[in-house]
Steps between C-alpha positions, in 0.01 A plus 500: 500500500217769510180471309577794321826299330325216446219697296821678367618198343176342386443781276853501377472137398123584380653801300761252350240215400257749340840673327605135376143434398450844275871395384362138388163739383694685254689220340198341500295806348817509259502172405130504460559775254768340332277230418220722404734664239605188378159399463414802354765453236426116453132600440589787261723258355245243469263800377721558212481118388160512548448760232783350276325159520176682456637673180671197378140332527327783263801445277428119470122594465572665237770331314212169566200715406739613174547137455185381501384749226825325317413202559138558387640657219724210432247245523267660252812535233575124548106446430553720193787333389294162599278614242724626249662168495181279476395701168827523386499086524148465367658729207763287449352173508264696217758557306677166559172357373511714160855458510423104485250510205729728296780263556244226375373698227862592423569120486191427277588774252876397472423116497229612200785707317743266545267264329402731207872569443543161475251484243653798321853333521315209302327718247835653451672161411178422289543821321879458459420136360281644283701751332784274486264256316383839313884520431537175339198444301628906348883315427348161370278769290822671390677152402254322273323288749617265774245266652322630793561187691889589546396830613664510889401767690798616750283570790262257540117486595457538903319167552136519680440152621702402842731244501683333764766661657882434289843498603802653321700249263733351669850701483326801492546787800221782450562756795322807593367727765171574637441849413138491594198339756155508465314287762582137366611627166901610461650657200875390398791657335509258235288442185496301130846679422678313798267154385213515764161355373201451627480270797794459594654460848694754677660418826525834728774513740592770763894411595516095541182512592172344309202762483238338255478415112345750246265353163532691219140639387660759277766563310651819304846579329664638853239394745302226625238456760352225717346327759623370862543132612642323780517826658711447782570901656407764296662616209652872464683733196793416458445112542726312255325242273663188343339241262811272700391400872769534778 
């Protein structure tokens, strides 16, 4: 073999390496670019979440600057309200005071009438007495002259020294309601028509059930009035009364 086909084939096989290696250059360079594009587009697509993340970030700024200002806002209506409330309270508990010495003063002034009508219920007997006695005195006028001694007045004189408390005779049922309470006095539906009299015991009763016993004090045609004892619950309207225990 010459030298001249020797250096005929070295530069054939050098002509095929250097072909193979721009070959393997190109898909290289081409893959190379490939992955530049792909970075290209990763980084434009990481870009564009950049921005959205950096938008969304304003957007919560704002929506937490917004609620702040709310929030300030908020806390200064609660402190208002705070406010409101506390002298609404001290208002109230004013007017719960007042509305606790009118309810006493209330109480005095109806415990104070109660009494005086008492009083006028007794004048009223007194002045019925009276004219009755008026009355007779006038007939025994008409008829000649009858002793004064017989003269009987129907209704009689309310008597103004106490005595001790008196049951009903025995046989006798006097039943009423109470129609009326005044602290520890209580006002019945039954007076000197139905044969009350003074001090005499009333048993109240609410069902089968004993509430307390009331003394007569005062008496009128349709009414009495009296006072509590053996007070076991409180009595109410509508209470029945019995001069018979259960």
């Amino acid at each position: 073999m010459t030298l001249n086909a020797v250096m005929q084939g070295t530069v054939t096989e050098a002509t095929q390496q250097y072909n193979e290696l721009v070959k393997k250059s190109g898909e290289l360079q081409k893959k190379l670019q490939d992955e530049i594009q792909n970075l290209k587009a990763e980084k434009d697509l990481l870009a564009s979440d950049l921005r959205k993340s950096e938008r969304l970030s304003m957007q919560y700024q704002n929506q937490a600057n917004s609620m702040t200002s709310v929030l300030a806002g908020f806390d200064q209506s609660v402190k208002n309200l705070l406010a409101s409330l506390n002298k609404t309270q001290q208002e109230l508990d004013q007017a719960r005071t007042e509305g606790i010495k009118d309810q006493q003063y209330l109480a005095e002034t109806l415990t104070a009438l109660h009494e005086k009508l008492v009083i006028v219920d007794s004048l009223e007997a007194e002045r019925r007495r009276l004219l009755e006695q008026k009355t007779e005195l006038e007939n025994q006028a008409a008829t000649g002259g009858i002793p004064r001694e017989i003269i009987s007045p129907v209704t009689p004189l309310p008597n103004q020294m106490a005595s001790p408390a008196v049951a009903a005779p025995v046989g006798t049922d006097i039943k009423g309601l109470i129609v009326e309470i005044d602290k520890n006095l209580v006002t019945l539906s039954v007076g000197s028509a139905d044969g009350v009299t003074k001090n005499m015991v009333f048993h109240v009763t609410r069902g089968d059930r004993f509430v307390c016993d009331v003394i007569i004090t005062n008496v009128d045609i349709n009414r009495s009035a009296g006072t509590l004892d053996l007070v076991v619950q409180p009595p109410q309207v509508n209470d029945i009364a019995s001069t018979q225990q259960l």
